[in-house]
C-alpha angles and dihedrals in degrees: 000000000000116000123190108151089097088065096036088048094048094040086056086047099054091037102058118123130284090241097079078092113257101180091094083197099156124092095201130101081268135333094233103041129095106271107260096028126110111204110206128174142176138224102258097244099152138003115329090233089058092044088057098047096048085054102042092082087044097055106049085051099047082048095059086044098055100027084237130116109242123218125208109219121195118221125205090217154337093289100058101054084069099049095043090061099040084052103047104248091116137033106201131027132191095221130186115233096262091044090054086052093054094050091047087052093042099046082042085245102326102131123091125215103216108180138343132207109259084244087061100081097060102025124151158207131236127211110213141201158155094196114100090206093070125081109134136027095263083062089074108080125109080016128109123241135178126217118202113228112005084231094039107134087205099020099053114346103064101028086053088050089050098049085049092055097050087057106265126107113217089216102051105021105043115068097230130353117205130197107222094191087229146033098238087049087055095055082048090058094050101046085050099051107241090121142028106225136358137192125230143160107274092231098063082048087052101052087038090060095038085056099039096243086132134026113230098201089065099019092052132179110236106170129023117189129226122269120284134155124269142139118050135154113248141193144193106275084226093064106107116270090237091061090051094051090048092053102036090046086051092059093045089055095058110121128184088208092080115059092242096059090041091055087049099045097047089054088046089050084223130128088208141321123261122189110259138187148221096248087059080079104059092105097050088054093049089054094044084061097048096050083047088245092132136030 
């Protein structure tokens, strides 16, 4: 079954019209927030309950380093995450790798990457199912399979780009694809059975077996691609250096030898945070073009 809402989505996304305000001229946190206050806001990658209680620690960290109170900001989806930074709703995003690259494309390179997790340069994708008869990608065809976020970097874009490249093209070989909105809901789809197989960051499958959420032994890997980049936390490139420096250092000083950094990183599912840059997604936009993702 033919799917084209992903490019019809994305090709909204990037065309929309020069009037969202792309002059980025304050340097302030953010020319329509409350003065004081740091916006931040997260892909929605998995429940929005989930998403909250990973950032509360953060936040109250990232607030005693900038002397700001930080604001968590809920987003609907991917896109308007994107549209919430280039507009000035927020001031900082934790971006997958593709939707970085979408709000890089659509400021005209006015957002800034500030740090990714170490895990972050060689992260990966798992493919997932119930079903015996399948043990490789090419397994796949004439079988359903569900995505996570159709701008998910882990959940759609580079699995899609693997599977591609494996010769099979999600739209043509495979029976019915399915977009799940997150990776946990994906996991969800496979273990129910409305799907045979899904795709998912590997992290999200790591923490969902540690916590016996799955069974691995029904809900089974069966492929694991290779490392790419992918999350970072990004900002406004018109946000002042010295606030930059004073998020960005207080990432980097994150330490799982003190209890509070223990408590962060582990949310974060991270063993530290390293500085990262815009060139580190070069891969992941070259993908984007070649699974007609991005235009």
């Amino acid at each position: 079954m033919r799917h084209f809402s992903a490019i019809r989505t994305l090709k909204a996304l990037l065309g929309a019209t020069a009037a969202a305000g792309l002059m980025f001229a304050s340097a302030h946190v953010g020319a329509q927030n409350t003065p004081g206050v740091l916006r931040v806001s997260a892909i929605p990658d998995e429940a929005p309950t989930e998403l909250q209680r990973k950032f509360k620690p953060l936040g109250d960290y990232l607030a005693k380093a900038t002397g700001l109170k930080v604001e968590f900001t809920p987003v609907t989806d991917y896109a308007a995450s994107v549209e919430g930074l280039i507009n000035k709703k927020i001031d900082m995003v934790w971006f997958g790798g593709f939707t970085f690259v979408q709000a890089n494309v659509r400021s005209k390179g006015m957002v800034t990457p500030l740090v990714q997790r170490a895990e972050d340069e060689k992260f990966r994708s798992v493919f997932i199912t119930t079903n015996k008869d399948i043990n490789k990608l090419e397994d796949l065809k004439g079988k359903t399979l569900s995505f996570g976020s159709e701008s998910s970097t882990s959940g759609h874009l580079m699995p899609r780009s693997y599977l591609l490249a494996a010769k099979i093209n999600p739209d043509t070989d495979l029976k019915r694809i399915a977009f799940s909105g997150a990776h946990d809901a994906t996991v969800a789809a496979v273990a129910g059975g409305k799907v045979d197989a899904g795709a998912l960051n590997i992290s999200v499958w790591e923490k969902l077996v540690n916590e016996k959420k799955v069974d691995p032994a029904v809900v089974r890997v069966f492929y694991t691609t290779p490392g790419y980049f992918d999350y970072n936390w990004s900002v406004r490139s018109d946000m002042t250096p010295a606030l930059k420096k004073k998020i960005t250092d207080a990432f980097l000083a994150l330490d799982k030898a003190t209890p509070e950094g223990k408590e962060i990183l582990e949310l974060q599912r991270a063993t530290k945070f390293i500085p990262t840059k815009a060139e580190n997604y070069g891969d992941i936009e070259k993908a984007a073009h070649s699974a007609g993702l991005l235009k």
